[in-house]
LOFIDO-770243 format. One record per residue (C-alpha): x, y, z; residue number from 1; chain. Coordinates in nm, 2 decimals. Layout:
N
PT       xx       yy       zz   sekol   bake
PT        X        Y        Z     NUM      A
...
***
This chain:
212
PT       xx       yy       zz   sekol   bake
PT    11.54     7.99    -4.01       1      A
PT    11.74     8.26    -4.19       2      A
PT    11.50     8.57    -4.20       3      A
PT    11.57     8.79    -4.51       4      A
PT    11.38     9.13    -4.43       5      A
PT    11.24     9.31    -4.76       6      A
PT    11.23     9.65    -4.81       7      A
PT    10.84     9.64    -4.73       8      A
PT    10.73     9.53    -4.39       9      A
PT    10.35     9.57    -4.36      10      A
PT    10.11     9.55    -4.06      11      A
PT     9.77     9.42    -4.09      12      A
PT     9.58     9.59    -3.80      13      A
PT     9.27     9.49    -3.73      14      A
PT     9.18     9.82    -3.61      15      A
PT     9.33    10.04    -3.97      16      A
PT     9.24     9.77    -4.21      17      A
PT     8.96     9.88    -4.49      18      A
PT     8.90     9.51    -4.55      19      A
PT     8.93     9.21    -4.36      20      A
PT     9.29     9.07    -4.27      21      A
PT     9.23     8.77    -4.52      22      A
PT     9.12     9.04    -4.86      23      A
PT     9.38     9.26    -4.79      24      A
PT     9.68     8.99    -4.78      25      A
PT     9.56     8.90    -5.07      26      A
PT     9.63     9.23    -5.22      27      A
PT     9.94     9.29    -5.11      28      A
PT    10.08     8.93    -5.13      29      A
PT     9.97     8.99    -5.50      30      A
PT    10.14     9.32    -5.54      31      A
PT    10.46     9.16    -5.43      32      A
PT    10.48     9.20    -5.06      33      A
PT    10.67     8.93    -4.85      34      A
PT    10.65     9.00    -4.48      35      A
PT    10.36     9.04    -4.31      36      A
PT    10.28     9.10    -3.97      37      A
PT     9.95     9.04    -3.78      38      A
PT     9.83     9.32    -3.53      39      A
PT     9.46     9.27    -3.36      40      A
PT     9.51     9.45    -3.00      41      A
PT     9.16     9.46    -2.95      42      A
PT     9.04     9.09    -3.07      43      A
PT     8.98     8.77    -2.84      44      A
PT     9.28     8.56    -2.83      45      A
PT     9.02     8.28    -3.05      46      A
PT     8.95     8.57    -3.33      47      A
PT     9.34     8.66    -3.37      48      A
PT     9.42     8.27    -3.36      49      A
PT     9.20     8.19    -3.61      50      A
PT     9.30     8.51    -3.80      51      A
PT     9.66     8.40    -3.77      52      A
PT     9.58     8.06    -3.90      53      A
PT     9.47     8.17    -4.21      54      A
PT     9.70     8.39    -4.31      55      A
PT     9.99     8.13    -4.24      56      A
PT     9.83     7.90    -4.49      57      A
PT     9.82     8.26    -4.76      58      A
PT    10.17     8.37    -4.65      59      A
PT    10.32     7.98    -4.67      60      A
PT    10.17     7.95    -5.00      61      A
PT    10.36     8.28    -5.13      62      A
PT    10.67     8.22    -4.98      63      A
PT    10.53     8.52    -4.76      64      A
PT    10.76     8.60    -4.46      65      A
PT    10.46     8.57    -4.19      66      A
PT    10.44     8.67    -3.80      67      A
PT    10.25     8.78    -3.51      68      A
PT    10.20     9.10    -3.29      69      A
PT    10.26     9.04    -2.94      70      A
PT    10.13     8.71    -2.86      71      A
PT    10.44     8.39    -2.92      72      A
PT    10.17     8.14    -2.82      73      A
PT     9.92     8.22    -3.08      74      A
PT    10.24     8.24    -3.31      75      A
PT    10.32     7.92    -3.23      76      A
PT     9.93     7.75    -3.24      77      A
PT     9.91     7.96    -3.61      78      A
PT    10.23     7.81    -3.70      79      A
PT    10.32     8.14    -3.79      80      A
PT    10.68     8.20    -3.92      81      A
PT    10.74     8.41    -3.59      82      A
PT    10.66     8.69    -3.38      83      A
PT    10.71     9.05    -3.30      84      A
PT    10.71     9.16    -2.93      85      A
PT    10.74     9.52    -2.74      86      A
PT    10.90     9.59    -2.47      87      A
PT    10.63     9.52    -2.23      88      A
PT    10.53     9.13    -2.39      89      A
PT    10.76     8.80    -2.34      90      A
PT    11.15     8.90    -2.37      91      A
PT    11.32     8.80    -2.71      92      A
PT    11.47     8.47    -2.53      93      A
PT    11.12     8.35    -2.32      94      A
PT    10.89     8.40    -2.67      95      A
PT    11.21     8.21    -2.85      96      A
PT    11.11     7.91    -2.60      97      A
PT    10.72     7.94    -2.65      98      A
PT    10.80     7.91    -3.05      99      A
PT    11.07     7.64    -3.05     100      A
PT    11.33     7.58    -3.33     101      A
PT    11.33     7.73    -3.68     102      A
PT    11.11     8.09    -3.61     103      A
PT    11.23     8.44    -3.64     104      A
PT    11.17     8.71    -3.38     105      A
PT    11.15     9.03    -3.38     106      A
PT    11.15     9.33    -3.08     107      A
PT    11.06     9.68    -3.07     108      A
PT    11.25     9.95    -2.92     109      A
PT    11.23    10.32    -2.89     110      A
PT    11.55    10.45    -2.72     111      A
PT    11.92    10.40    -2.76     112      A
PT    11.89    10.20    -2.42     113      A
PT    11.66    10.00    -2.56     114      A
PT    11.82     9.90    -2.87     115      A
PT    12.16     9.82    -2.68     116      A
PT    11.95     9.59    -2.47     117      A
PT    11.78     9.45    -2.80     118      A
PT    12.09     9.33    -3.01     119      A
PT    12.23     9.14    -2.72     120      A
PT    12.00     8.93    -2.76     121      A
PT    11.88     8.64    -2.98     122      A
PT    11.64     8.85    -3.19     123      A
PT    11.68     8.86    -3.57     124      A
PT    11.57     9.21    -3.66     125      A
PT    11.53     9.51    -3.44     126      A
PT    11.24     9.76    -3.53     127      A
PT    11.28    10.15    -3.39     128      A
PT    11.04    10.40    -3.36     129      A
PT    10.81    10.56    -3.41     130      A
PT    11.02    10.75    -3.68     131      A
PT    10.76    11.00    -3.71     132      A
PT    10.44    11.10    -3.54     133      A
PT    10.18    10.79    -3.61     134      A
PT     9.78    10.73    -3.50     135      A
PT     9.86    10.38    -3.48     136      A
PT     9.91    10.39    -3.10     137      A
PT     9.69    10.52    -2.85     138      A
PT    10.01    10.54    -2.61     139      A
PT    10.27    10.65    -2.90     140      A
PT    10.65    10.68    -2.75     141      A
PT    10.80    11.01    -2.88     142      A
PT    10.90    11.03    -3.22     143      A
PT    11.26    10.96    -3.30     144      A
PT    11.29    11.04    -3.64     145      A
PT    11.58    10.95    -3.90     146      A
PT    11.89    11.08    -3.70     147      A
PT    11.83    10.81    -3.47     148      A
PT    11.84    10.58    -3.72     149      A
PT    12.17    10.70    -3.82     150      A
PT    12.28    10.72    -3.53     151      A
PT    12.20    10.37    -3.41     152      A
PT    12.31    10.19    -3.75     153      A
PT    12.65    10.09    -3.66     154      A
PT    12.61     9.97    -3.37     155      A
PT    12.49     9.66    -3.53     156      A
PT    12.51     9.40    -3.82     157      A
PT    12.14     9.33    -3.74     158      A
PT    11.87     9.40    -3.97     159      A
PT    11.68     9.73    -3.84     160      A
PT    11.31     9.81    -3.96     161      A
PT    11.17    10.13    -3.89     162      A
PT    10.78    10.19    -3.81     163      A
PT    10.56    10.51    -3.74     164      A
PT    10.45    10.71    -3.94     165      A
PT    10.57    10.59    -4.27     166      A
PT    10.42    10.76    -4.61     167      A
PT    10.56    10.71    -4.91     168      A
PT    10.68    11.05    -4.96     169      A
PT    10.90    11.00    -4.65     170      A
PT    11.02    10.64    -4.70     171      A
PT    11.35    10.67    -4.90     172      A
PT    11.49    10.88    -4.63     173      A
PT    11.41    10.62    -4.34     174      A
PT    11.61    10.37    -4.61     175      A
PT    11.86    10.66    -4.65     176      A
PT    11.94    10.69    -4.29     177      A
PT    12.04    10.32    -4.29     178      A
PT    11.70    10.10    -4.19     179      A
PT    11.68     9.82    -4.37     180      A
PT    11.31     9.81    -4.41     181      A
PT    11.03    10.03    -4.40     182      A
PT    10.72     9.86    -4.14     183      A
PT    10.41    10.05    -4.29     184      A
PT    10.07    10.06    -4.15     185      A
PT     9.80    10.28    -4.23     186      A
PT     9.96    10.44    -4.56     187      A
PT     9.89    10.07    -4.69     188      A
PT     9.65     9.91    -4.47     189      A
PT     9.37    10.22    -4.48     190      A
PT     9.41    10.31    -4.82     191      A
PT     9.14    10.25    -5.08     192      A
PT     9.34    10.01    -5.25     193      A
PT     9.57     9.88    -5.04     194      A
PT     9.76     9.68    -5.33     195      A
PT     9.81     9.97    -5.53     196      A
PT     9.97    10.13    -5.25     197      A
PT    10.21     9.86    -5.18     198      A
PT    10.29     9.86    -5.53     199      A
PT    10.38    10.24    -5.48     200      A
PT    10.60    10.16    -5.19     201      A
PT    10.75     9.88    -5.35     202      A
PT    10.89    10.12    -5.67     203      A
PT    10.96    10.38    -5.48     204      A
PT    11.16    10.16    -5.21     205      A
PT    11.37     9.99    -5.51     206      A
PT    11.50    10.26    -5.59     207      A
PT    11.63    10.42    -5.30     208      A
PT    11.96    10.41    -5.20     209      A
PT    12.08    10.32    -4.84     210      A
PT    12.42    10.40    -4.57     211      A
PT    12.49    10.09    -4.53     212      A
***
């Protein structure tokens, strides 16, 4: 599958939502949002399966680019588009075995070794961070901000998506510094209206220019 990464990548966790995972896809798959990523790091493998599930069916629906956090084997039961890992879940290559042909994964990494490591391998976008300081992690890595981006940019063809600490005041300049898109959490996720958010993001994303 040939993964085209949008400006707007948000994460539904469990533990920033307002609303349930279900409500609030429905917002921002509405406002125009087409990758979606499901993050529950504190539910039963059974509740984030049968989370996953339903938002496949939504996102499949939309023509909604659709993965999930960590976990390639509740991907794969979901029949979710794909997964994201971090450096400490399945390697890019194992969770490509767990979901078979035709899915999309993606890897987090937070240093330049780390990203090196990343676009050797199979995986179709890299994500860096956290770009800026974030409460979305208990355990956050040190911030790397937008020079890393930068800095990292040509080193590869391969889409790059930044996360951590993303408000829409500062995400034109992670755009700016070369990242293809912008993977928001709770500037989306914990707002009152989480589709009036997105729509923000989505405008103010459209317009900005990029390095690349």
């Amino acid at each position: 599958m040939h993964l085209v990464i949008p400006r707007l990548y948000v994460i539904l966790d469990a533990g920033r939502m307002t609303g349930s995972a279900e409500e609030t896809a429905k917002q921002l798959i509405a406002a125009g949002v087409r990758m979606l990523q499901y993050r529950n790091k504190s539910g039963s493998a059974r509740e984030t399966l049968e989370a996953a599930r339903k938002l496949t069916v939504m996102a499949k629906a939309s023509s909604t680019a659709f993965c999930v956090n960590d976990r390639p084997d509740i991907a794969y039961l979901a029949a979710a588009g794909g997964v994201h890992v971090g450096q400490t879940d399945l390697s890019v290559e194992d969770a490509r075995t767990v979901m078979g042909p035709g899915k999309w994964i993606g890897v987090s990494t937070h240093n330049e070794a780390q990203f090196r490591a990343a676009i050797e391998t199979s995986a179709d976008y890299v994500a860096v961070g956290p770009v800026f300081a974030t409460k979305s992690k208990q355990k956050a890595d040190p911030e790397i901000g937008t020079e890393f981006i930068c800095r990292v940019r040509g080193l590869t063809t391969k889409p790059i998506v930044a996360v951590g600490g993303i408000t829409l005041d500062r995400s034109t300049e992670v755009i700016e510094a070369g990242a293809d898109s912008v993977a928001v959490i709770s500037d989306i996720v914990g707002a009152r209206h989480p589709g009036t958010r997105a729509q923000q993001f989505l405008e103010k994303l459209q317009a900005a220019g990029s390095c690349r």
